[in-house]
Structures are given as structure tokens and as C-alpha cells.
N, C-alpha and C positions, 0 to 999 in steps of 0.2 A: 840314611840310605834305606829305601822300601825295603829291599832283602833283609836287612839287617830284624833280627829277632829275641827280644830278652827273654831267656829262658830262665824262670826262676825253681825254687823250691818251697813248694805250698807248707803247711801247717803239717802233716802229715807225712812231709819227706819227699810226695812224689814230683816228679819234674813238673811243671806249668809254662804255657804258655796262651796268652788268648790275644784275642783280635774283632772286628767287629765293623759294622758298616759306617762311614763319616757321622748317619743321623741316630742312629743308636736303636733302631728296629732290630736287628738281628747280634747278635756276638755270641763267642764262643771261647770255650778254654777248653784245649789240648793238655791231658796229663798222662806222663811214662809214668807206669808203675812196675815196681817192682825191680829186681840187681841186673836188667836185662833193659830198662829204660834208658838212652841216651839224649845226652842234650843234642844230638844232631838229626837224632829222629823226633822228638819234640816243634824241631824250630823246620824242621823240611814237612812233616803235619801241619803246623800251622801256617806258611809257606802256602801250601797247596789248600786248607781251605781258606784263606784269605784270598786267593784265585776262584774260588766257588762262591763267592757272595751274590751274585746274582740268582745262583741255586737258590741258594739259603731264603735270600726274600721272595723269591716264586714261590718256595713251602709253604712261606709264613702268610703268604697270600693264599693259597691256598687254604690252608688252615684257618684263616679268617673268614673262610664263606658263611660260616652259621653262627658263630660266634666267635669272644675276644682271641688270636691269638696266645696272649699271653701265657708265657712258663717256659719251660728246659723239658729238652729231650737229651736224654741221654746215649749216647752210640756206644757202641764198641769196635771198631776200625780195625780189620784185618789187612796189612796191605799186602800183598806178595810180591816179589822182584819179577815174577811174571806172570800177566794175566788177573784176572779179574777182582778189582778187590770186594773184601765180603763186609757188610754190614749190617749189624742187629744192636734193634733201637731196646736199648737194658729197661729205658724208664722213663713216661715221660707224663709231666703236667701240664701239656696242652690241651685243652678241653677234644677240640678234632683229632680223630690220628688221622686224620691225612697228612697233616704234618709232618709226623714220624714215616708213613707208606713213604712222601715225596723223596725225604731226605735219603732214604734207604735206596731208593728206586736209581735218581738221578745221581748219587752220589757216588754210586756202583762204577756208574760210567765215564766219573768223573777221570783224568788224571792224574794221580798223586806223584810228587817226585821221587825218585828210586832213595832217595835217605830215608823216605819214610817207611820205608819198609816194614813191616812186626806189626803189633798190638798195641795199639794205643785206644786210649778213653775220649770222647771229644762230647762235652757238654754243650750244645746248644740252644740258647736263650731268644726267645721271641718276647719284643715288648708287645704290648695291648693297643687297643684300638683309640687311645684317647683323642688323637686329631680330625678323630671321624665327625662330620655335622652331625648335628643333630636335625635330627626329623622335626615337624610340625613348629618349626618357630614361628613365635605369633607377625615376626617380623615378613615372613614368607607370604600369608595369607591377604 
């Protein structure tokens, strides 16, 4: 069942959950941390951004204007039970921060379901451009 979401416990303790697009351009892992982390706000995170995937690869396109893609941005996911949620990008290895601006921007306006409520972490990973042509193949000329 789509809904359905295994919420596990990473190396470190904190709750986990991730998800990602059928071709593997974008994914993400959602982790609770801390005695205030639940697995029902874990799996209702990752719920609501597995409903944001089209966001996600608009960034990651984004982000590909000048160069690869590739790497994790890190968020940190405020949501409120009402009204606007807050996002700040902790850290990120995408060589663009458009990437980070996008995810921040559009994700703001995104909406999350009322479980997700609190502070969560949400790592998001952009693969690289490897399916892109190549330019000046001699096959081309």
C-alpha cells in the first residue's frame, strides 16, 4: 500500500525514513531526532515529501543549469499545526545553491500533513548528470 511507510532506526538511534523518485534522480531520508521524535511524524514527513517530488526534481533541474547536480542538501523542517512551514537548508554539497534557495522557497508552500507536525531533518540527495549527451560527438559532425 503507497501510504504505507517503514520507519526504521538509523545507526545513531534517530528514527529514519526515506523515499525517492521510480528513476533515482532525487531521494531523501527523513530522520526524528531526539525523545520528542515519533514514528508518526517520521512516516507523515516522509508521506508529504514523497507528494513533493515533482518539487524536488524542479530544484534538481534547477540546479543543473551550470553544473552537475549532484550531492545532499540538508533541511531542517519546521512544521507547525498552523500556518507556514519554516525551512533552513543546515548544509549542502550541491555545487548550485539554487538548489537549496528552490527547495526552501517552494517547499515552504508545500503542504505537509498535520502528523508531521515538529522538527524534523530531511536529507535530500540529487544524482549527477550522467545521462546527459555529450557534445561534439564525432558521430554528430
Amino acid at each position: 500500500v503507497e501510504d504505507e511507510v517503514e520507519v526504521t532506526r538509523n545507526a545513531d538511534g534517530d528514527l529514519e525514513a526515506s523515499g525517492g523518485n521510480a528513476t533515482g534522480e532525487v531521494s531523501f531520508r527523513v530522520l526524528g531526532r531526539g525523545a520528542r521524535a515519533t514514528e508518526e511524524r517520521v512516516a507523515a514527513m516522509q508521506r508529504s515529501f514523497r507528494a513533493a517530488i515533482p518539487i524536488l526534481l524542479d530544484c534538481r533541474r534547477k540546479a543543473a543549469r551550470l553544473s552537475s547536480p549532484a550531492g545532499d542538501i540538508t533541511l531542517i523542517a519546521t512544521v507547525p499545526r498552523r500556518g507556514r512551514t519554516r525551512l533552513q537548508v543546515r548544509s549542502s554539497t550541491v555545487a548550485d545553491e539554487r538548489g537549496g534557495r528552490c527547495l526552501r522557497r517552494f517547499l515552504a508552500r508545500h503542504s505537509f500533513e498535520e502528523a508531521a507536525a515538529g522538527r524534523s531533518t530531511v536529507v535530500v540527495t540529487f544524482t549527477g548528470n550522467e545521462a546527459m549527451p555529450v557534445r561534439d560527438d564525432p558521430d554528430d559532425l
